[in-house]
C-alpha positions in Angstrom: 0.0 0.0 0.0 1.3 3.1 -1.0 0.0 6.8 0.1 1.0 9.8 -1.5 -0.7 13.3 -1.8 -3.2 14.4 -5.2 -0.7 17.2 -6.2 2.8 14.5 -6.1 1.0 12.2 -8.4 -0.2 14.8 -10.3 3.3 16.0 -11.3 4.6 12.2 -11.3 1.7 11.4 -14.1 2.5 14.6 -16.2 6.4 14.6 -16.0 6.8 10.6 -16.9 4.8 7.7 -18.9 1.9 6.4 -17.1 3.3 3.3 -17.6 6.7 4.0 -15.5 5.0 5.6 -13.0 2.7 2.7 -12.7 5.6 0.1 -12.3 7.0 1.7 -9.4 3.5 1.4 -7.6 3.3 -1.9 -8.5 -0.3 -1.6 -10.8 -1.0 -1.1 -14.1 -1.1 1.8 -15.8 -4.7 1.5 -16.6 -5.6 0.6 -12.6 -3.3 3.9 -12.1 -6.0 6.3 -14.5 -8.6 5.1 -12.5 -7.1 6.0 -9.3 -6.5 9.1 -11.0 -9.9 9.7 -12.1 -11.6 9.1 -8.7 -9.2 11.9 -7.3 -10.1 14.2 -10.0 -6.3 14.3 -11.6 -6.2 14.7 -15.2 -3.7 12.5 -16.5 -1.5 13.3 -20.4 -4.3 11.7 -23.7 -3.1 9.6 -25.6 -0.3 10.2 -27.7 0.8 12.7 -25.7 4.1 11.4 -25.5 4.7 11.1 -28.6 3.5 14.3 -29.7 6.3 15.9 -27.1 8.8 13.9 -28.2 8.5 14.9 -31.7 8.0 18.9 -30.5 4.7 18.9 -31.8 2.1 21.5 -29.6 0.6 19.8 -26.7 -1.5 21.2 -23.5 -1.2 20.2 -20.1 -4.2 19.8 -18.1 -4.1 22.1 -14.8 -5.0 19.9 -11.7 -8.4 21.5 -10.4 -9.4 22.2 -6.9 -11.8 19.6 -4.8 -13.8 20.7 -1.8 -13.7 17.4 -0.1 -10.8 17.0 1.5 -10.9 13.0 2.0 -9.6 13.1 -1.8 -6.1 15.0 -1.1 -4.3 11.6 -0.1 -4.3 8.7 -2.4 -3.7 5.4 -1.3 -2.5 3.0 -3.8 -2.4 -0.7 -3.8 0.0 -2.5 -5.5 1.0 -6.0 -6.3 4.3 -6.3 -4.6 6.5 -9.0 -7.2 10.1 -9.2 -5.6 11.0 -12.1 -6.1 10.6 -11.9 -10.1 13.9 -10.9 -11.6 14.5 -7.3 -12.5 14.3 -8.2 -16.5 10.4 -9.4 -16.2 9.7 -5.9 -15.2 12.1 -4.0 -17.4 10.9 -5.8 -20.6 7.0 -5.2 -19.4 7.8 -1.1 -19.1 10.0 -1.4 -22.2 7.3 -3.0 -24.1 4.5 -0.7 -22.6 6.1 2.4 -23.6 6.8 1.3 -27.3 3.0 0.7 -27.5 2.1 3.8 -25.9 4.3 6.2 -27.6 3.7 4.8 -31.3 0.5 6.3 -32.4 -0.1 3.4 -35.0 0.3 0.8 -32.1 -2.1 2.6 -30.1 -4.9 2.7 -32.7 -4.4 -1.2 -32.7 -6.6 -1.1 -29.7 -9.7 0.9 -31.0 -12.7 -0.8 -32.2 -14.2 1.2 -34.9 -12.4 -0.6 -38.0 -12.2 -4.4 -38.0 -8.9 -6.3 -38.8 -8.4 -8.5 -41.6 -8.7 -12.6 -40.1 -4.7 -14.1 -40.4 -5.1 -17.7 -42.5 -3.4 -18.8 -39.8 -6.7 -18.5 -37.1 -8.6 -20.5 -39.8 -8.5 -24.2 -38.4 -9.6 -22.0 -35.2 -12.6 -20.8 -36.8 -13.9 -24.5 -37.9 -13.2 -25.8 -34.4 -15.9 -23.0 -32.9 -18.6 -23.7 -36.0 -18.6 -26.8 -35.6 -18.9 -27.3 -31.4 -21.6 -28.2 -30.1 -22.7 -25.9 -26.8 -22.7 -27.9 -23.6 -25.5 -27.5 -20.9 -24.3 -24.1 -20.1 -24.6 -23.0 -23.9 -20.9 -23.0 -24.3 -18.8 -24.1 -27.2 -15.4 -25.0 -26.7 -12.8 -25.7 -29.2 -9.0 -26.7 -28.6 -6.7 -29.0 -30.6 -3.2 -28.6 -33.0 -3.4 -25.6 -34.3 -6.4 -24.1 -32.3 -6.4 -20.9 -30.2 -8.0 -22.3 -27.0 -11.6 -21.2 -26.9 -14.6 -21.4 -24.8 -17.6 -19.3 -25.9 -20.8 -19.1 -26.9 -21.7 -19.5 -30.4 -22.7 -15.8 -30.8 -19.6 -14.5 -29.6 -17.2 -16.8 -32.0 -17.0 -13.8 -34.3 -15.9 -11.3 -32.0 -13.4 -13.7 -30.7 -11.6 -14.5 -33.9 -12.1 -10.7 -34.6 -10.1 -10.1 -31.3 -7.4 -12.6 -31.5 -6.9 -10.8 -35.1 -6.1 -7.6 -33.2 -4.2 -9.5 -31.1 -1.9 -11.3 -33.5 -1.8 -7.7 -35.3 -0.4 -5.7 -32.1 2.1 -8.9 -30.6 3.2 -8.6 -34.7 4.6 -5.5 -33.3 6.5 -6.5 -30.4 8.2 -9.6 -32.0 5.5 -12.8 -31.7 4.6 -14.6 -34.2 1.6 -17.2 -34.4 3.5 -21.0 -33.7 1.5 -24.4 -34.6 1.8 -26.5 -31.2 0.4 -30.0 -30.6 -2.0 -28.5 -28.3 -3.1 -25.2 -29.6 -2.4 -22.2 -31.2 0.5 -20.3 -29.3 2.3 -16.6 -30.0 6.3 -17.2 -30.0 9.9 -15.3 -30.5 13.1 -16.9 -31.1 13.1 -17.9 -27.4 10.2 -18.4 -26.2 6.5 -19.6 -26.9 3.9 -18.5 -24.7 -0.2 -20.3 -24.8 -3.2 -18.3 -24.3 -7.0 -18.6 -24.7 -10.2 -16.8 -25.2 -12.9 -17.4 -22.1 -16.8 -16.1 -22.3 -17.3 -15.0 -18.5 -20.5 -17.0 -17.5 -23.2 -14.9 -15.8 -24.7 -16.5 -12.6 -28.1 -16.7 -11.9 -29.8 -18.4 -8.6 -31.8 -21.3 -9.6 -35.2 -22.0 -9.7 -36.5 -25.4 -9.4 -38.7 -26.9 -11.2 -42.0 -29.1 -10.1 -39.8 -32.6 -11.1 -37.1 -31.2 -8.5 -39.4 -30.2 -6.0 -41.1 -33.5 -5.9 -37.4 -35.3 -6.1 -36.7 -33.0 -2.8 -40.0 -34.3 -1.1 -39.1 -37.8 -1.7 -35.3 -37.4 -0.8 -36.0 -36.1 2.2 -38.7 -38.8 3.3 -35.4 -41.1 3.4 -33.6 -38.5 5.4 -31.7 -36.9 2.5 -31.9 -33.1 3.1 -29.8 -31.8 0.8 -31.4 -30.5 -2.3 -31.4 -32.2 -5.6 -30.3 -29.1 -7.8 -27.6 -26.4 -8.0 -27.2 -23.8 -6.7 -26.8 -21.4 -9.1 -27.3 -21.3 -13.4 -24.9 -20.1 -15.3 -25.4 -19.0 -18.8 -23.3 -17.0 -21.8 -22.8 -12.9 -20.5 -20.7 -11.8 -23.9 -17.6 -11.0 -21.4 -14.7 -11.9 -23.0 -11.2 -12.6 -21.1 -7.8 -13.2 -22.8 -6.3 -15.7 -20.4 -2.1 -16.2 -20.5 -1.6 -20.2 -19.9 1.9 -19.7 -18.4 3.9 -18.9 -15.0 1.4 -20.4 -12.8 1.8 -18.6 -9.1 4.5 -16.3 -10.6 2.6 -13.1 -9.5 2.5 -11.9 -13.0 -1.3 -11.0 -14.4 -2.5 -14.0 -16.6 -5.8 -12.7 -17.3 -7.8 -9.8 -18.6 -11.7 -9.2 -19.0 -14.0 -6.6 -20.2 -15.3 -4.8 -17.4 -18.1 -2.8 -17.0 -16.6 0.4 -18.4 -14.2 -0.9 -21.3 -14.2 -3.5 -23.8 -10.7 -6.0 -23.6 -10.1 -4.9 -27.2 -8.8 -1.7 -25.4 -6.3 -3.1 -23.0 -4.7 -4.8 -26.2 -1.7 -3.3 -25.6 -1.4 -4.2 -22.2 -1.9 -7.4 -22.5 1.0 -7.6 -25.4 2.9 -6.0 -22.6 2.0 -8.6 -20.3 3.2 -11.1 -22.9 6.8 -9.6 -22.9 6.7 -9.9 -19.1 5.6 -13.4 -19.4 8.2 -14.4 -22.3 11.0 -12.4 -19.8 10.5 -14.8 -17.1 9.8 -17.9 -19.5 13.9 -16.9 -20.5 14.8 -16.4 -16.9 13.6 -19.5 -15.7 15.1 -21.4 -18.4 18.5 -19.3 -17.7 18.1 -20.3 -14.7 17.4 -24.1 -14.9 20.7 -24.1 -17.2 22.8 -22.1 -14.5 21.5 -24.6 -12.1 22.3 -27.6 -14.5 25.7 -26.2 -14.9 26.4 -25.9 -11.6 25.3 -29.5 -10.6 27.6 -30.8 -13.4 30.1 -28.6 -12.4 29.9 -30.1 -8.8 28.8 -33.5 -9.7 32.7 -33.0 -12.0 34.5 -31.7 -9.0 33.2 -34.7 -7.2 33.9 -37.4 -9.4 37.5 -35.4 -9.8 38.1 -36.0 -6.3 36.8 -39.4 -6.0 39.5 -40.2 -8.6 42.3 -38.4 -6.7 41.3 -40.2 -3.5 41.8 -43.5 -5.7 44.7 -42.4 -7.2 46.2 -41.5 -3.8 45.0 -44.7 -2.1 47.3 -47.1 -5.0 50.0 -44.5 -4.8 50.1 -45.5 -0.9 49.7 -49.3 -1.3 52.4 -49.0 -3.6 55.2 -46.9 -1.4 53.7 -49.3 1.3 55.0 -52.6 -1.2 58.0 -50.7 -1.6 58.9 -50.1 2.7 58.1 -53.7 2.9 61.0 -55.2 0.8 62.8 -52.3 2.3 62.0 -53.9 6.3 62.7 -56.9 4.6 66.2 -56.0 3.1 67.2 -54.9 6.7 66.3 -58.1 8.3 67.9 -60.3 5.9 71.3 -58.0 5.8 71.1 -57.8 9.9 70.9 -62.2 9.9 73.8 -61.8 6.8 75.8 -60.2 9.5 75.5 -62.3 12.4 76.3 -65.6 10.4 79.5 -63.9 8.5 80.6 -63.0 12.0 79.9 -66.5 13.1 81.7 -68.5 10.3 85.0 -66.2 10.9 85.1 -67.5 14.9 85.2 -71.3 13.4 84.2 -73.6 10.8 81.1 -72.6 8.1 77.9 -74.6 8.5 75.5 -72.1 6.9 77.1 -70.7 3.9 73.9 -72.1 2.0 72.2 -70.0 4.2 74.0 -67.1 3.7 73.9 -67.9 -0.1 70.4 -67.7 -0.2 70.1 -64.3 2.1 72.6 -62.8 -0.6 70.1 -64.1 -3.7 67.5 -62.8 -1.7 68.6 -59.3 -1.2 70.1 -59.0 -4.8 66.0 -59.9 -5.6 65.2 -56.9 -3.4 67.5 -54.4 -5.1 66.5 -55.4 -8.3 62.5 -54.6 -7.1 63.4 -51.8 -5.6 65.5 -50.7 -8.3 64.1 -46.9 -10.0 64.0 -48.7 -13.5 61.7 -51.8 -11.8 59.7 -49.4 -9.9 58.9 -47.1 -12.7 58.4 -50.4 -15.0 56.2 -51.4 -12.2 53.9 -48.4 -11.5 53.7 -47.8 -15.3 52.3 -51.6 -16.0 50.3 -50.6 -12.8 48.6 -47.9 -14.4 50.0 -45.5 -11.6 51.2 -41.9 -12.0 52.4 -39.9 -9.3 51.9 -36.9 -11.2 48.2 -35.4 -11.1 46.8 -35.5 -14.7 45.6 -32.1 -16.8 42.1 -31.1 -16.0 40.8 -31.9 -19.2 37.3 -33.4 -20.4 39.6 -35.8 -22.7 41.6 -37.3 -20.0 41.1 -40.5 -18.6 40.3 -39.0 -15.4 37.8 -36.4 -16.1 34.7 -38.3 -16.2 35.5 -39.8 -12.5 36.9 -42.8 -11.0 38.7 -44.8 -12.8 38.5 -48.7 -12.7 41.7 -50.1 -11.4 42.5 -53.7 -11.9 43.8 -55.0 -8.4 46.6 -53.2 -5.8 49.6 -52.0 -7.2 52.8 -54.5 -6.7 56.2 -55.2 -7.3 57.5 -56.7 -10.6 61.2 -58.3 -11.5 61.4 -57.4 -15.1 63.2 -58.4 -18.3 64.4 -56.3 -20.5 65.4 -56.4 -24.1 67.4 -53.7 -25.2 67.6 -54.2 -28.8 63.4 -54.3 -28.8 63.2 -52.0 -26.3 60.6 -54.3 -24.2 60.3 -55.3 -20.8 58.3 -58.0 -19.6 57.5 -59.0 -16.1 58.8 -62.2 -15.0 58.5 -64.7 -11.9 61.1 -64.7 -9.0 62.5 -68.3 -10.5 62.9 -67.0 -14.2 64.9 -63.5 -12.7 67.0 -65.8 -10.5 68.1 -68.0 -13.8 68.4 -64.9 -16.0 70.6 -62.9 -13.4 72.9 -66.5 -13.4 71.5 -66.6 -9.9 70.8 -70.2 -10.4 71.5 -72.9 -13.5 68.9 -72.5 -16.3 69.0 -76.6 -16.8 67.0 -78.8 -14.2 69.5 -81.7 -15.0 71.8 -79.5 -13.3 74.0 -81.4 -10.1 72.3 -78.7 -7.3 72.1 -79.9 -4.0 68.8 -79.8 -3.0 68.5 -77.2 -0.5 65.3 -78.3 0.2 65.6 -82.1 1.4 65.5 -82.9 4.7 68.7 -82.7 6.2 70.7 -85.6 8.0 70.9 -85.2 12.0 74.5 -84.7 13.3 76.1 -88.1 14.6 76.0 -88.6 18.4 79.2 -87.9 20.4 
């Protein structure tokens, strides 16, 4: 609610459009002339703006003096709409004044000429002939191609007549007429918005008649109170309403009706104006869906980003882990390698097989833990310890990646001339690195057998 005194909107009305000054009340600027018109404040005729932009002579209407006092503060209610984005409301005032200030978009909205019927309102026309009217003494007609319509049969021509102005003035503003499966709608490049033509019924109470009077008797001779006929009738009034069927619950006006002073055909342009506010949000919305859409693959990215990292991380560990192992290992064995050396130079040697087998043992650690095996190793792995690129072509980029089993250790053979390594088993190294004899024929002693016990003293 806004309240402001007779002589500030006075000199708002005359020193900006109507239409501006009715956006920052929150009305339109036809519900702002008849708020101006019960306080007796002459507002600019139309064309007025135009005429002063182009310095043609125009007159300004002095603002007269009222005895009543009660009419000195004017109290405006507006629609408050904040949480519709600042481009629905631009594009509405934008729109409003290009209708109001062109002189030739303004006549759209008399009704003393007719308007030549668009070819493209034809299947329309068919539709409404052909209806039947239901109980009320409506037609209705809907379908590909078919402006949504519900009627009665005698106002079918000043429908089409109106949708004809309509299609001529949204010509104007950008729409064109656009063939949907489920009507006819008025679309840009972006957006396509569906409307409809409704025939306000009138409401009458009913009368009953002697059939329903005696129905009532016997209902209520079984305890049935409630009587056997509606309240009301309703039946064609010749009010027509252009209804918008878009941005349900957005705060935005959806319909408009003749009223009791004016005929819709006059608020034309406001309704074309509405239809840029409507359009406006359609685009928001959908910039908005996309922004959001974005921003959940952008996370659901970053997510799957990390959830490769962790997995990347995870191997990288088990591998350094396989790596402190032999290491632990390595120390033990050299540690025992130590204490028997030390024991076969006090006396005579009874584990040099044992000592033999440490040494081939440790030279298998140094070869695993060698950089050329462990790089051979982490690369057969599939492990990098350097984070890849962020880029949507990388094996990483669409999440985690599916790794075979945890990372190991590898003895390797290598062919210089071919420039190949292949893994090999502990047995195959051993023979290659002349650790043991390649034939099985060979005279080894079994280190395995069971060994004899020491004769008895």
């Amino acid at each position: 609610m806004h309240t402001v005194s007779r002589e500030k909107l006075y000199e708002e009305v005359w020193s900006r459009p109507m239409t501006k000054v009715a956006a920052e009340y929150g009305v339109t600027s036809t519900a702002l002339k008849k708020t101006c018109n019960r306080h007796k404040i002459p507002t600019p005729e139309r064309g007025y703006w135009a005429k002063l932009e182009h310095d043609k002579p125009v007159r300004r209407v002095s603002l007269p003096k009222l005895a009543d006092a009660r009419l000195d503060q004017v109290r405006i209610s507006g629609t408050s709409t904040p949480d519709l984005p600042e481009q629905v409301s631009k594009a509405g005032i934008e729109a409003r004044e290009r209708l109001t200030t062109a002189s030739e978009l303004a006549a759209a909205g008399a009704t003393d000429f007719p308007v030549e019927e668009p070819p493209i309102l034809g299947a329309t026309r068919r539709a409404i002939s052909k209806a039947r009217p239901d109980a009320a003494g409506f037609t209705s007609a809907q379908g590909r191609g078919i402006v949504s319509l519900k009627i009665a049969p005698g106002s079918a021509d000043r429908a089409l007549q109106l949708l004809s102005r309509l299609f001529a003035l949204a010509e104007t503003e950008g729409y064109r007429s656009k063939v949907s499966d489920t009507g006819l709608e008025l679309a840009t490049e972006d957006v396509s918005i569906a409307f409809g033509i409704e025939e306000r019924p009138s409401k009458t109470t009913h009368e009953p008649s002697a059939a329903e009077l005696k129905r009532r008797d016997d209902n209520r001779r079984y305890g049935i109170s409630k009587d056997p006929w509606p309240k009301y009738d309703y039946s064609p009034s010749g009010r027509l309403a252009i209804v918008i069927q878009a941005n349900l619950w957005s705060g935005l006006r959806r319909t408009w009706s003749d009223s009791k002073t004016q005929k819709v055909e006059a608020v034309l342009p406001e309704i074309v104006a509405g239809l840029a506010e409507h359009g406006a949000l359609l685009k928001e919305r959908r910039r908005a869906a996309e922004e959001s859409e974005r921003q959940r693959q952008k996370a659901e990215a970053r997510r799957r980003r990390e959830e490769a990292f962790n997995a990347r991380e995870k191997r990288r560990l088990e591998f350094v882990d396989a790596i402190h192992e032999q290491l632990l290992e390595r120390s033990k064995l050299t540690a025992v390698l130590a204490h028997l050396e030390q024991s076969s130079a006090e006396g005579k040697n009874h584990t040099e097989s044992i000592s033999a087998w440490i040494r081939r043992r440790i030279r298998q650690i140094d070869a695993l833990t060698s950089p050329e095996f462990l790089d051979l190793s982490a690369r057969s792995a599939k492990l990098g310890f350097v984070e890849p690129p962020k880029d949507p072509g990388s094996e990483y980029a669409s999440g985690y990646y599916a790794y075979p089993s945890v990372p190991s250790l590898q003895l390797w053979s290598i062919d210089e001339e071919k420039e190949l390594a292949t893994s090999t088993g502990m047995l195959e190294w051993a023979i290659h690195a002349g650790l043991l004899p390649a034939s099985e024929d060979a005279r080894v002693k079994d280190e395995t057998a069971k060994a004899e016990p020491p004769p008895q003293s």
